[in-house]
C-alpha positions, 0 to 999 in steps of 0.5 A: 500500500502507497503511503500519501504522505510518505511520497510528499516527502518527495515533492518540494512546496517550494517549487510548485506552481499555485496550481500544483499546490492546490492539486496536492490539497485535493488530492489529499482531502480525496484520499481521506487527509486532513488540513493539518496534513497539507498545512504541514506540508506548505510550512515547508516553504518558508517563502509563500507559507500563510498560517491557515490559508490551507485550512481556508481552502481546504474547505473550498474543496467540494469534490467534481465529477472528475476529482484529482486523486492521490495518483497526482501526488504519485505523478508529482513525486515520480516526476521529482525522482520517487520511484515505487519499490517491490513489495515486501509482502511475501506474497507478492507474485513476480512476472516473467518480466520481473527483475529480481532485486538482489543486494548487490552494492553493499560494501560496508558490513554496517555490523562492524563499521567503526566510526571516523571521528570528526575533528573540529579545526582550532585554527578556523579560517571560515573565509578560506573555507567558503573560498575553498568550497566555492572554487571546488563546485562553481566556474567563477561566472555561474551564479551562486544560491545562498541563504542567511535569513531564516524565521521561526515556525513552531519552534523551528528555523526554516530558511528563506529563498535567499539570494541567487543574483551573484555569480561565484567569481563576485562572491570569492572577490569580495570575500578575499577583500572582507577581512574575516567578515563573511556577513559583509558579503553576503549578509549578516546570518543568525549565529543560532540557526546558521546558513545554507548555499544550493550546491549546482549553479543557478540561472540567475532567475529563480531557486527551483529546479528549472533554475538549475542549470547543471545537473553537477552534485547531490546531496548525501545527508544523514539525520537518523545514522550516528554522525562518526559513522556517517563520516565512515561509511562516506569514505568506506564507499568512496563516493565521488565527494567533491565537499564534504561539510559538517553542518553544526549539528548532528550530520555531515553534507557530501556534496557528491559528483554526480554529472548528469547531462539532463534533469532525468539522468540526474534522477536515476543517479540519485536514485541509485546513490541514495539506494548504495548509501541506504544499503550499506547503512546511511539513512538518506534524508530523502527531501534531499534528492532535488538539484536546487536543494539547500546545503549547510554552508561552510565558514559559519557559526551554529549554535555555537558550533562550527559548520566547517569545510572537512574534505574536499575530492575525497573518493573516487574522481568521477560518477563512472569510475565510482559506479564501474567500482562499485559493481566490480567490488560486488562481481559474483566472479569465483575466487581464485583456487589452487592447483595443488589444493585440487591435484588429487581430487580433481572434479569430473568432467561434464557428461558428453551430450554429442559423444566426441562433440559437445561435453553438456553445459557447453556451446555449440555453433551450426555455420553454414550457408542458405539452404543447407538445411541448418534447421532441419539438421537442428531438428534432427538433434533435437530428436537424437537427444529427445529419443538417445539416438545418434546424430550425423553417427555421433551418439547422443545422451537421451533428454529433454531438450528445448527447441526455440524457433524464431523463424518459422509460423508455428504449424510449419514448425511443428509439422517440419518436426513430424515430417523428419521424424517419418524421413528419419523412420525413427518411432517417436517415442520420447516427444515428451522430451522435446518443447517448442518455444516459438517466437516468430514475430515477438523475439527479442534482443538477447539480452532480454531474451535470456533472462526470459529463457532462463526464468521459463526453463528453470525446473524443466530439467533440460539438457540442451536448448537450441536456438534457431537461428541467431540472427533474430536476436543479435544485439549491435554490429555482428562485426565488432568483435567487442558488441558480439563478445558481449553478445555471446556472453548471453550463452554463458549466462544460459548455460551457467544458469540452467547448467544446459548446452546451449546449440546455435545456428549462423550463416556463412559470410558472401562468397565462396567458402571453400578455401577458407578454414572452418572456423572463418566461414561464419558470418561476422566476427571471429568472435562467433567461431572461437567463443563455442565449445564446439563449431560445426561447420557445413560446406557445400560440395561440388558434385562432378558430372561423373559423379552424378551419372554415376549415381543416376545410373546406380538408382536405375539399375536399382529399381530395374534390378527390383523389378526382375528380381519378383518377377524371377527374372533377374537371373538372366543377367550376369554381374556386369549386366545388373551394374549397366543401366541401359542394359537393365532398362532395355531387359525391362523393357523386354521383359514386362508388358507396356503397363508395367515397364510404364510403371518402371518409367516414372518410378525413375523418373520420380527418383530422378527428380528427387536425385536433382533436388539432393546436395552433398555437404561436409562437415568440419569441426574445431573442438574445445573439449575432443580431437578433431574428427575426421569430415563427415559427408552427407547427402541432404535428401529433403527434409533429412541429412544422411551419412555418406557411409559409402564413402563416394563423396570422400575425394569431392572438393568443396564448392569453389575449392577445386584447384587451378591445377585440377581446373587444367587437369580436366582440360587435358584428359588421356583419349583413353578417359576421354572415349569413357565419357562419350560411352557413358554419355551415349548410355546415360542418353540411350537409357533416359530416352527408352522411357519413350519407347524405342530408341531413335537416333534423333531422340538421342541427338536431342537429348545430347544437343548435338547433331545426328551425325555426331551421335552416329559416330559415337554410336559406331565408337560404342560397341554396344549399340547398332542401328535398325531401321533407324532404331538404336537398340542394345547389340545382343551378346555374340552379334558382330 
């Protein structure tokens, strides 16, 4: 519950307008306060404060249909720097989006501080004091606030606006001419009650806090701690002080430097002064948080007791170097430890999740180019985790994983899941161990997402998240190797926090790959590749004609060999004849009625289609945590990666990799090679054009793209074919 009264405490009479002054006593009349509460309130502006006028008022306050409310006040105070803290209350719930206040800036052990004394000087010069003071805080033409009037209320001095039309330069003049007589200057002052000085300079035109022209110090004074702990805790904190002040009484004044480029930062540094010093034992007075606020001023006499300049720039130098030290000093960094102390005993070392790859609570990074099939990969290890199987021939530990999608709507997502479990052929029986989080269209800078992420998957017992892909979250320029260090550092918080591995996906950088080191291809800075435990990277490989006729080839003669095979005809071939495409076609053909040799035709066809679609891609690793493995190649038949066991992809050369001396190579091959090629190429025609039925030296020179007579010569070079009727057809075994 907000206390009314409390949060005035915030708000200065003295520097609002008629109009906020009467909004204040509405407010609080609608509330359910009294006159007294607001006439106590107004007294604290010595200046326009008249005995009963708020009791006169408040009786003018009939209430409209539209009544101002106790969230004025709220408003006002916010506006002057007060800001709500959490509940106390343990049943405050927290959001999601919470922050979880922790006490991370206390310095002092307020149990064991021992207090500084404070020592009054015997050789007072209260004239080279206030000199002193003016020199440290003011240029010599700012204008200067001080106060030496005061009047009595209810038994209490209370200061008047004072003077603000002399500049710190006419002030330290006069004053080295006074001869000791500072009331000379600036005006005789009330030995019993003393005299105040504004510590931020002035406009010229006013004390509020629209005068403020430089939002320089604020105010640290403390009426409720002890005063030799004051002055302890002061210096143990190393606030940046610029003048420290004792003001005659019962507290010391730290002007403290604070140099806030606008009246809103100034708010926030005070805030965050005033909640250092109050953690670590200073009670704050907290009417003190205005830039216009009246300090004790040196060189002055209060009820017999020195206000007396005690220190100047004491502490840290500056406002950053004292908040950079303050967070360092309370870092949650691990003590050094011994080697020896942990020789014979030392820890284990964390499971592997991806046997020879990633060790659990480590990082992995997937680079590779577009249409990769980086995401379909992730998938696939998502489900090698969820289900204990191995991915890409690397076992993996079976748990619950979480896969956060930042692309893809959610059906396609989840559809894309089912689609490579059936492509996969692997039984779905752990989908309890894999959760989805899809964040397409409301994701978020890293920063802000991991404290999300870890506040969701806290308790969820996982033992991975995938991230898929990064570049929806990158915070700055991928470039800059600092922004992305810091970037990467998000990982870290993760996988400390929840103790999972955290497995992300980038793009490779324009260009071609190929004769860059794995570790280089990523997109961006050097940072992406050497942060991670384990990087990954796919490359594309570039796939010789040779090659793919010889897997065209392969895949003919496998469904045609199926084919023979139930209907009992398949042993009439030999072992050379089931490894030649055109002369199983031509066999079907031979064998089965038009139907179903038709049938035959488009199951290559479709498997054609389907081989024109498919990409090979290699796999290199650098590791952090195991040996280097040997690349690892893959065939990717979409939606699914699989291992080239066979090993036909073993001598292929990366896209843009193959040499200048291969390039000429290939130029210059033996007639032998040569005539072997024009064969295969007449074989791998004749078999494509069989689909249509018989086989026709113009269908042939159509498909090759050349002219009949070519394709007559390479006819009569193959020793295979002859020509009947201008029908090409298969030489039987034995014909001349």
């Amino acid at each position: 519950m907000i206390d009314i009264k409390e949060i005035l405490e915030y708000i200065d009479p003295s520097d609002c307008s008629y109009q906020e002054w009467v909004n204040v006593g509405m407010a609080l009349k609608h509330e359910g306060h009294t006159a007294a509460d607001w006439d106590a309130w107004s007294a604290r502006d010595g200046d326009r404060y008249h005995a009963g006028e708020c009791f006169k008022k408040w009786a003018t306050f009939e209430g409209t249909g539209t009544p101002v409310t106790g969230g004025t006040i709220v408003q006002m105070a916010k506006d002057r720097g007060w800001s709500p803290a959490l509940s106390s209350d343990p049943g405050y719930s927290l959001d999601w989006d919470s922050v979880i206040q922790q006490d991370d800036v206390v310095i002092v052990d307020k149990g064991w501080v021992e207090g500084r004394e404070i020592k009054e000087p015997v050789n007072w010069d209260p004239v080279k004091d206030l000199i002193t003071y003016l020199e440290t805080l003011f240029e010599s033409d700012e204008n200067v606030g001080y106060v030496t009037r005061s009047f009595e209320r209810d038994g209490k001095y209370l200061p008047t606006k004072g003077c603000w039309d002399r500049t710190a330069g006419q002030l330290i003049d006069a004053l080295i001419k006074c001869k000791g007589d500072i009331g000379a200057v600036l005006g005789d002052y009330n030995p019993e009650v003393g005299a105040w000085i504004r510590f931020n300079p002035l406009d010229g035109k006013g004390v509020k806090n629209d005068n403020v022209i430089d939002y320089r110090f604020a105010l640290v004074e403390s009426d409720s701690t002890d005063l030799e702990k004051q002055n302890a805790i002061i210096h143990e904190l190393e606030l940046p002080v610029a003048c420290l002040v004792f003001s005659g009484k019962k507290s010391v004044h730290a002007i403290v430097r604070v140099d806030a480029v606008n009246y809103d930062e100034y708010r926030k540094r005070v805030d965050y002064l005033y909640t250092v010093c109050k953690k670590n034992g200073l009670e704050i007075d907290q009417q003190n948080k205005n830039p216009s606020r009246l300090s004790r001023m040196p060189g002055v006499i209060r009820a017999g007791r020195k206000q007396f300049l005690m220190e100047t720039n004491i502490g840290k130098a500056n406002w950053d170097e004292w908040r950079e030290w303050i967070e360092a000093v309370n870092d949650d960094l691990p003590d050094p430890e011994s080697l020896e102390s942990v020789w014979d005993n030392l820890p284990a070392l964390a499971a592997p999740l991806i046997d020879g790859v990633l060790r659990q609570g480590h990082k992995m990074l997937l680079a590779g180019p577009s249409k990769a099939g980086k995401s379909f990969s992730l998938i696939e290890l998502c489900i090698a985790i969820a289900e204990g199987s191995s991915w890409f021939g690397w076992p993996c530990t079976r748990g619950r994983v979480l896969y956060v999608n930042l692309e893809l709507d959610r059906a396609s997502c989840l559809h894309r899941f089912k689609d490579v479990y059936q492509a996969l052929g692997i039984k779905p029986e752990h989908l309890q161990n894999i959760d989805i989080w899809n964040l397409r269209g409301r994701s978020v800078p890293m920063d802000k997402l991991a404290p999300k992420l870890i506040r969701r998957a806290a308790k969820k017992d996982y033992i991975a998240i995938v991230i898929d892909p990064i570049y929806k979250v990158i915070t700055g320029d991928e470039n800059s190797a600092d922004q992305m260090a810091n970037f990467c550092n998000q990982f870290d918080k993760v996988c400390t926090e929840l103790g999972v591995a955290v497995i992300y996906c980038h793009h490779h950088s324009k260009g071609s790959q190929g004769s860059k080191r794995s570790m280089d291809r990523a997109s961006g800075s050097g940072v992406f590749a050497r942060d991670p435990d384990a990087l990954l990277d796919l490359i594309e490989l570039d796939l010789p004609e040779s090659l793919q006729k010889q897997q065209d080839d392969q895949m003919v003669c496998r469904i045609c060999k199926d084919y023979l095979q139930r209907a009992g005809q398949l042993y009439k071939l030999s072992q050379d004849d089931q490894c030649s495409a055109s002369r199983m076609t031509q066999t079907c053909r031979e064998t089965f009625d038009d139907r179903e040799y038709q049938c035959i035709c488009d199951e290559i066809n479709a498997a054609r289609t389907a081989m024109q679609g498919r990409t090979a891609w290699r796999i290199e690793g650098t590791l952090r945590e195991f040996p280097k493995f040997a690349p690892v190649n893959l065939w990717f038949d979409y939606p699914v990666h699989h291992v080239d066991n066979v090993g036909v992809l073993a001598d292929v050369e990366p896209d843009g990799e193959v040499p200048a001396w291969k390039k000429a190579q290939e130029k210059r091959k033996p007639p032998g090679e040569k005539k072997a090629e024009r064969k295969a190429a007449i074989e791998t025609a004749y078999s494509a054009c069989t689909i249509d039925g018989d086989v026709t030296v113009e269908a042939l020179a159509e498909y090759m793209g050349t002219s009949e007579k070519t394709v007559r010569r390479k006819l009569k070079e193959h020793d295979s074919f002859v020509i009947e009727n201008g029908i090409v057809k298969l030489r039987d075994k034995g014909q001349n």
